[in-house]
C-alpha atoms as one frame of an Amber mdcrd trajectory, in Angstrom:
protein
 -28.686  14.151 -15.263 -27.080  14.235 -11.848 -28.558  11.422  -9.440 -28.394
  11.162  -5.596 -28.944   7.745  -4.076 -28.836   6.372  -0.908 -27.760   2.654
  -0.342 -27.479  -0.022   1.725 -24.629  -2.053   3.030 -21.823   0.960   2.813
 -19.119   0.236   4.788 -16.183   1.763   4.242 -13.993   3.446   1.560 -13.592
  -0.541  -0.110 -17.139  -0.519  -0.968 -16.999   2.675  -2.530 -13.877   1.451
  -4.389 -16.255  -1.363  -5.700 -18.911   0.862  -6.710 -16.920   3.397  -8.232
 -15.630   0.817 -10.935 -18.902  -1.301 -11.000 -21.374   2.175 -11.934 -18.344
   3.433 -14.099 -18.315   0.492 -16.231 -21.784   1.891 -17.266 -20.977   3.735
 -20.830 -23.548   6.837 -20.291 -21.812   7.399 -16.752 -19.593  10.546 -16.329
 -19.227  10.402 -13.116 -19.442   8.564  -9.618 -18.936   9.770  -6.047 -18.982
   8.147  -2.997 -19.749   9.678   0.773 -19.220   6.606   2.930 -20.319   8.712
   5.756 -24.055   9.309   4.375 -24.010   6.143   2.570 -24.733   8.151  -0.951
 -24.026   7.374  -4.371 -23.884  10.682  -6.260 -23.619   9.688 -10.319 -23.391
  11.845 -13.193 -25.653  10.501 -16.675 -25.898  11.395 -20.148 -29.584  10.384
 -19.661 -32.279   9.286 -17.575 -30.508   5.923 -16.421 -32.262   5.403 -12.740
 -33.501   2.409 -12.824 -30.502   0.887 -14.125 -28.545   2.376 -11.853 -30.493
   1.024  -9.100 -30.125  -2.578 -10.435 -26.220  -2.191 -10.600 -26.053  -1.203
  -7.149 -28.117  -4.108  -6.301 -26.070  -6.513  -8.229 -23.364  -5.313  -6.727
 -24.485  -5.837  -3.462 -25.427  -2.016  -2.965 -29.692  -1.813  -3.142 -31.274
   1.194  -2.825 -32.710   2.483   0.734 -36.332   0.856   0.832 -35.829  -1.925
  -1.815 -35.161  -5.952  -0.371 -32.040  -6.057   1.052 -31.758  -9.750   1.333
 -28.633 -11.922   2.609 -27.324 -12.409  -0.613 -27.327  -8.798  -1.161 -25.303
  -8.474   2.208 -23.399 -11.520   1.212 -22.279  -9.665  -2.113 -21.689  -6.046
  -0.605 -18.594  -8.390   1.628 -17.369  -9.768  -1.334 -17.278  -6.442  -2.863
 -16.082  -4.938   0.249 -13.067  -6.999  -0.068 -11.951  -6.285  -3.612 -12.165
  -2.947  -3.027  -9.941  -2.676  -0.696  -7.272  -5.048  -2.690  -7.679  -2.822
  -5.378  -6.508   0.120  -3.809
């Protein structure tokens, strides 16, 4: 199943760094990509995985357009941010 989904607190090419790993880690996933630009998380699944998907974004500081975006949420996305970019 291919899934498009657009998130919240994108920033820059460390974020997608971050997510890239963080939605890989996910066993069913075949694929992730990233367009910083139209803050968009395209994923590749085995099977119907959306609402988990959703919640890793979220935990990783990433929630989807139109869910709560709280501090914390922005507050993780920074952290994130910045191991991205370290791990580049």
């Amino acid at each position: 199943m291919n899934y498009s989904i657009e998130i919240q607190n994108l920033k820059c090419g460390g974020c997608a760094n971050s997510i890239k790993k963080g939605i890989s880690k996910l066993t069913e996933v075949s694929s992730v990509d990233v367009d910083v630009e139209n803050a968009l998380v395209k994923i590749e699944a085995a099977e119907n995985l959306e609402d988990s998907l959703k919640t890793e974004l979220a935990r990783l500081g990433y929630p989807a357009v139109g869910e709560n975006n709280p501090l914390g949420s922005k507050a993780k996305s920074f952290v994130s941010c910045a191991v991205g970019r370290m791990s580049n």
